[in-house]
N, C-alpha and C positions, 0 to 999 in steps of 0.2 A: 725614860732612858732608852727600853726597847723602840720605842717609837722615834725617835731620835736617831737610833744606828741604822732604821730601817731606811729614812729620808735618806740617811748619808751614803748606803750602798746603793740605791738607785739612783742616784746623782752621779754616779762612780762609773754604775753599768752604762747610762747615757753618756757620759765622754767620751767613755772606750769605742759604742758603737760610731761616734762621731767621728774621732778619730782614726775610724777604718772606713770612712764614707759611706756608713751608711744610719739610716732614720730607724728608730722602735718606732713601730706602729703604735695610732693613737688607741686604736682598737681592732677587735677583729673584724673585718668586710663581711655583711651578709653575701651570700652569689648572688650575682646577676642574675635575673626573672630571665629566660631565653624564652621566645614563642615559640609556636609547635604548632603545626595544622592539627588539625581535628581531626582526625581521624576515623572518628566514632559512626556504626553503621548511619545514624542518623542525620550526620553532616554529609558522610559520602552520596548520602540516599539522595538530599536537599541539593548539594553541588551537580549531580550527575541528571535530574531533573533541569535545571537552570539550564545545563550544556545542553540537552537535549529540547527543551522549546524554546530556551532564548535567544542561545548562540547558533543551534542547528547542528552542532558540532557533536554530531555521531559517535566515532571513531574513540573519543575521549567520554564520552556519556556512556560505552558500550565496558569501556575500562571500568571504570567507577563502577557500574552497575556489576561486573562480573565481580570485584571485588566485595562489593556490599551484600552480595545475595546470601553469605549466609548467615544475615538478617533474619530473615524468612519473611522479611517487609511484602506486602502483597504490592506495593508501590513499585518495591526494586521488580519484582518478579512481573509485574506486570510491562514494568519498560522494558526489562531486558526480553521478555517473549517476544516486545512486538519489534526490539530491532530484530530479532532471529527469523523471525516471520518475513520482516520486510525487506531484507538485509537492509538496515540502516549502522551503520562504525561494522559489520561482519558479514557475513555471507551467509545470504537466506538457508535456515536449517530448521526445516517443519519439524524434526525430530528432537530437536532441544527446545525449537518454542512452545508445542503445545502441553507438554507435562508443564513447562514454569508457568504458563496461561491459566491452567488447572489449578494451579493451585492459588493462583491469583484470585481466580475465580471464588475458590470456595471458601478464602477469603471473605468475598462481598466488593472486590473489585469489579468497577462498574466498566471500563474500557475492555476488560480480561474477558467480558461476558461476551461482548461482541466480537470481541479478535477470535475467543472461543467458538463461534456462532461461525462464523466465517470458515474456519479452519474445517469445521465440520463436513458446513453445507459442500465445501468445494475437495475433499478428501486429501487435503493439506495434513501431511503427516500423524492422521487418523484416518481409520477408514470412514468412505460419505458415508452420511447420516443424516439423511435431510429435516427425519421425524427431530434428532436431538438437536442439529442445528437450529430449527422452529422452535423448539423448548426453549433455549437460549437464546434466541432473540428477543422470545418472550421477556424470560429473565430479564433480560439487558435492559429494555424498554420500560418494564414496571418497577425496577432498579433504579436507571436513571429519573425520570419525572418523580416517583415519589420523595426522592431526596431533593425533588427542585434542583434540576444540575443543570437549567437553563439560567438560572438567577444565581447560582454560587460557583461556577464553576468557572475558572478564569481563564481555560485553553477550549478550542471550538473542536477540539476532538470528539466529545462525547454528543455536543451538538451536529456533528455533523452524524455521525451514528446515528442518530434517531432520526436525521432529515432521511437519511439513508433508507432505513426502516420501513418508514410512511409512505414514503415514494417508491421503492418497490415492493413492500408489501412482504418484507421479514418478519415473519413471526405477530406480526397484525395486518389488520384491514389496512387496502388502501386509500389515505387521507392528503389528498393535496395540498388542502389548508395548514394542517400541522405541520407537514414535509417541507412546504416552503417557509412557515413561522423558525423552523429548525436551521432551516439552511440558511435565512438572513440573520439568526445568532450566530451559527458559528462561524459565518464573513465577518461579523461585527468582534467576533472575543478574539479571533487571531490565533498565532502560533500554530497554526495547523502545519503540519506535516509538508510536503509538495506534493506526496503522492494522494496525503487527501485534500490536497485543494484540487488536485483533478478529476477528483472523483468526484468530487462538488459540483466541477466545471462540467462533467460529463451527464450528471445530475439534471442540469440544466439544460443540457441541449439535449437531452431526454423527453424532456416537457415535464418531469414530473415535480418538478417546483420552480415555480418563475413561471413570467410571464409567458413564454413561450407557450404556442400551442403543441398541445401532448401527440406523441408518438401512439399507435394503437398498440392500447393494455402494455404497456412497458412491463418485460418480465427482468427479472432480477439475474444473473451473471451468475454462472458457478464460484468465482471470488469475485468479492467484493471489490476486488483493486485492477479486477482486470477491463479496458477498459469495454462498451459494449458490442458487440458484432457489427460489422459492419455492412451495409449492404451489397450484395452481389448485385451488379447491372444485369441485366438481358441484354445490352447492347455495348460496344466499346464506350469509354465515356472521353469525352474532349479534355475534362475536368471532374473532379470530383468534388463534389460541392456538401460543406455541411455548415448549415444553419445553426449559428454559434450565435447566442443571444449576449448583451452585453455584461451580463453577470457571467457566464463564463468565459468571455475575450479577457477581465479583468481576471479571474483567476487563473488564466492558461498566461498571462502575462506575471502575476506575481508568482506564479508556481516555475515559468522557465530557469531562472537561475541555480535554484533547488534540483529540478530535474539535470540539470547540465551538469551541476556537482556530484549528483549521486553515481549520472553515467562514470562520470570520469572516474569515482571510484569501483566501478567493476556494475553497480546494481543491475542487473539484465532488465528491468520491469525500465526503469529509466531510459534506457537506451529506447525500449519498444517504443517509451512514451515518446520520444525525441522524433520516432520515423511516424507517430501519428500528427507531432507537430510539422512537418515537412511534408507529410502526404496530403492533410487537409488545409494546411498553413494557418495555422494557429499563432495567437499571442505576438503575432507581428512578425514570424517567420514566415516567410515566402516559399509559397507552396511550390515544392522539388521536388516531384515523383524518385527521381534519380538518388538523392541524398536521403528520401524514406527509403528506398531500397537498399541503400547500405545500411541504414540503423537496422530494419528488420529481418537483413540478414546476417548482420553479427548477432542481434538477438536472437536468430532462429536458431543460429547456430550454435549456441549455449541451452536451446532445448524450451526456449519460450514459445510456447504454442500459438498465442494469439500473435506473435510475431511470425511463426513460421504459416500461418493462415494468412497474413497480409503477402506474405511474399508471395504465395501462392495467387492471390487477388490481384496482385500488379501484373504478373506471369498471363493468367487467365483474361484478363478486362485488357491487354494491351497500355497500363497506365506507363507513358513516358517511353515505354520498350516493347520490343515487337511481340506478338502473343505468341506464346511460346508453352502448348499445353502440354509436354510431357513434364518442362519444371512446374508447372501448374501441379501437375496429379501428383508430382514427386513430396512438393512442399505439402500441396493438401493432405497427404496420406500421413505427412509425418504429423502434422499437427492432430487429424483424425482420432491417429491411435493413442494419443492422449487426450482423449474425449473431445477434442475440441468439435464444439459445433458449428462453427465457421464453415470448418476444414471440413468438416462430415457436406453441408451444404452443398460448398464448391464442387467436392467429388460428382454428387448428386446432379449438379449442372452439367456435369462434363459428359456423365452418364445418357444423360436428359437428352441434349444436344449431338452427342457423338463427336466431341471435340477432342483428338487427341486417342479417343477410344471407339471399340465400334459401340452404338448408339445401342442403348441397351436401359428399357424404363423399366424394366424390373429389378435391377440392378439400383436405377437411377431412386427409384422410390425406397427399398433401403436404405440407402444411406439420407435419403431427405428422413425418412422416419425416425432414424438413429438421431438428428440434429433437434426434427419437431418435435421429440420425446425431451428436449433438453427445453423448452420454452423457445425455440430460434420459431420466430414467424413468417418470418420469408420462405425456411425450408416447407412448412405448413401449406406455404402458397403455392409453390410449386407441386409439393404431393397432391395437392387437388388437380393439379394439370396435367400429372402423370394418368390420374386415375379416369378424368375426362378422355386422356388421349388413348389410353389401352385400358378400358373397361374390363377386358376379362382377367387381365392379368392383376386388379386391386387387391387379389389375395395375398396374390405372391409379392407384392408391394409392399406389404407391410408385415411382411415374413420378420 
């Protein structure tokens, strides 16, 4: 009977709702499953990687990473040191990259070692330390091969770091065998950076891997990304010419687009690169004295030394525009007093010569000394000249 009254009032309640136009539900609706990014350090870590060697896309790789980092992932800390380092997606700050490098490092990251390494040697927001930068090269090198990170490792970063190594002789002997074995991996695994495919490319017209025949004793760059000195003429030049093997025309060519983007976004290093593609005409750019002296002097004038030394070398060699050596000694001195050994050279030329100043070889051997204390060998060549030419004064030459 109970059972019976109960069918009859829910029979009842369903008319009623029917009758106001509306339906009982047959049940209740679970919710709807809604997606969600992932959020989690470990997606962000993996996404902000991808934008950073796949797409190239910095700026958004540089996000992800500042948000991921307190992970304490030596992954995130490693990326994000080395866009801070390099400005890639932000603006180069030795002072944030090297503590996140650090601790990449002590980690057991194998890239951290050598961005470590680097940051050292060239006094990149640590003071130099050539002894620990050498320690860390070491590291880096008996790091990477031991783990086989020519055979597992699927970006040419770390291969080029060891071509790097071997071919100027970081932190081990110099091995040209191994250095070029390095350098045709990491052409062959890709994703490289733009600014290391030109160091790749610069690598090569070094001699110190590849066919090319080798420059005498190649010494190794205060940083590693700067590209290497150039040589000062003894005489005007019609042209400057640099013997660019085909392994680096193909990397000055895959690396231009890369460098044009970076310029545009502010990178100063890019910009310099762009007035050595124009100065020497690289990668299929047509050699413009006139168009590298604007790249290197927007870059000089953002404080890039190896740029403020090339403007000084067009000023001084008469390239494209009249010699003009008081901007010569102006550019040289600024590059100078930031160690640069170009600039110290040029000075020394100017010295040497009495271009611009009165001629004065003890003067002149100074500052060659201050450059050939840096590995520059051309300043070396000349201090023998100074010394040949005023014998008595060799003391005060190398005062």
């Amino acid at each position: 009977m109970k059972r019976s009254l109960s069918i009859i009032l829910l029979l009842a309640m369903l008319l009623c709702l029917a009758a106001c136009g509306e339906t009982a539900p047959a049940a209740t609706a679970a919710p709807e499953a809604t997606q969600t990014p992932d959020d989690s350090p470990e997606a962000m870590a993996a996404e902000a990687e991808r934008l950073f060697y796949d797409d190239a896309d910095y700026a958004a790789a540089f996000e992800k990473l500042s948000v991921a980092e307190i992970s304490g992932f030596a992954e995130v800390q490693e990326l994000l040191g080395t866009c801070y380092y390099l400005g890639l997606g932000t603006d180069v700050d030795y002072d944030e990259a090297v503590p996140l490098l650090t601790r990449a490092a002590d980690q057991g990251s194998v890239p951290a070692m050598y961005m470590l390494a680097a940051a050292n040697y060239a006094g990149n927001g640590a003071r130099k330390d050539t002894d620990k930068a050498g320690e860390l090269y070491r590291k880096f090198v008996s790091a990477a091969e031991s783990a086989g990170i020519e055979e597992t490792d699927r970006y040419g970063r770390v291969l080029a770091y060891l071509a790097d190594c071997y071919g100027f002789g970081r932190g081990v002997t110099k091995n040209a065998d191994k250095a070029n074995d390095y350098a045709e991996k990491a052409v062959a695994a890709g994703k490289l950076c733009a600014l290391d495919q030109v160091r790749l490319a610069e690598g090569y017209v070094a001699g110190v891997f590849g066919k090319a025949e080798p420059t005498p004793d190649p010494e190794p760059t205060g940083d590693p990304y700067a590209v290497p000195d150039s040589a000062v003429n003894t005489e005007e030049p019609a042209a400057e010419v640099k013997t660019v093997p085909a392994e680096a025309e193909a990397l000055y060519s895959s690396a231009l687009s890369g460098i044009r983007a970076l310029a545009d976004c502010g990178n100063v290093k890019a910009v310099k690169i762009l007035g050595d593609y124009s100065f020497y005409g690289l990668g299929g750019v047509g050699q413009d004295y006139l168009k590298a002296l604007e790249y290197y002097t927007e870059a000089g004038e953002q404080g890039d030394a190896d740029a403020q030394a090339q403007v000084g070398y067009i000023y001084q060699n008469a390239c494209g525009v009249e010699a003009d050596y008081e901007k010569a000694m102006e550019w040289n001195n600024r590059a100078a007093q930031q160690g640069n050994a170009q600039g110290q050279a040029q000075i020394g030329w100017l010295y040497h010569h009495g271009l611009g100043v009165t001629q004065n070889l003890d003067e002149a051997g100074r500052w060659y000394t201050r450059a050939a204390d840096q590995g520059n060998t051309w300043a070396e060549e000349r201090l023998a000249e100074t010394e040949i030419t005023n014998p008595q004064s060799s003391f005060e030459a190398h005062a």
